[in-house]
N, C-alpha and C positions, 0 to 999 in steps of 0.2 A: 314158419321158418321162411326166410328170404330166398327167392331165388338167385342161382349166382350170376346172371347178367342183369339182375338191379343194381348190384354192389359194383360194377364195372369204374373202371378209372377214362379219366382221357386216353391215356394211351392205349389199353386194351381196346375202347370204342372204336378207334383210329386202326387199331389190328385189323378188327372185325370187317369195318367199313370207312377202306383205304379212299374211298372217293371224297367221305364228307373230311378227310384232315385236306387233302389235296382241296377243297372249295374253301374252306376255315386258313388256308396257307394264303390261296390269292386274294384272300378278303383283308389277311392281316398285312400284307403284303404292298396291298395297293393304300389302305389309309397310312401306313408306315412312309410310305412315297406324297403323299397326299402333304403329309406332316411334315417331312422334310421340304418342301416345296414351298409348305407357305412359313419355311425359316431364313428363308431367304432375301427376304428385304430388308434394304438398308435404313430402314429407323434407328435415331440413335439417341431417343430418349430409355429411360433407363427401364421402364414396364416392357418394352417392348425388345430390349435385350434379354431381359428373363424370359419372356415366352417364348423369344428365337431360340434362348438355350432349350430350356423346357421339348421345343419343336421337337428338336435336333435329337433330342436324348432318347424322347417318347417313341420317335420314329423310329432310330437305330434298335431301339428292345423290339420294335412289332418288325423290323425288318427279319430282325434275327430268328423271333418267334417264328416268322415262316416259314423260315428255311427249316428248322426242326422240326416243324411241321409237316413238311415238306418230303424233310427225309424219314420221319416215322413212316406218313404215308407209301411211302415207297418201300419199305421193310416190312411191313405190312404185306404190300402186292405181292412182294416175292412169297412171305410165312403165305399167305393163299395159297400161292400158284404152286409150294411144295404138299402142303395138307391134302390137298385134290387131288396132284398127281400121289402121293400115296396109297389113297384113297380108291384110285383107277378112275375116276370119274373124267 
């Protein structure tokens, strides 16, 4: 029989150990910025409008991913810092 933190999801992981969404946030966060950055040049053959789009698009999903990342981890810190104080620890 499986134990129940094999079967764990992302988000639960992220409950447990609010630092590693918090490092997984500025990681998605910074190639999200990366990728917008290199959408920004003005080529104006037509391969290199698609990939500006593509950039653009890729980046704003990983931008956002972070921030939700972001914010779990920080829901997370708090579900801690109440379970503990419960706890009396």
């Amino acid at each position: 029989m499986a134990r129940r933190h094999d079967n764990d999801s992302l988000i639960e992981f992220t409950f447990k150990y609010p630092l590693f969404g918090i490092i997984a946030g500025i990681f998605l966060g910074g190639i999200g910025l990366f990728l917008r950055s290199k959408a920004t040049t003005s080529d104006t053959k037509p391969i290199a409008t698609i990939f500006n789009a593509t950039y653009l698009q890729l980046g704003a999903l990983l931008c956002w991913g972070s921030g939700i990342m972001l914010l779990i981890s920080a829901i997370g810190f708090i579900w801690q810092y109440f379970r503990k104080r419960e706890r009396g620890f």
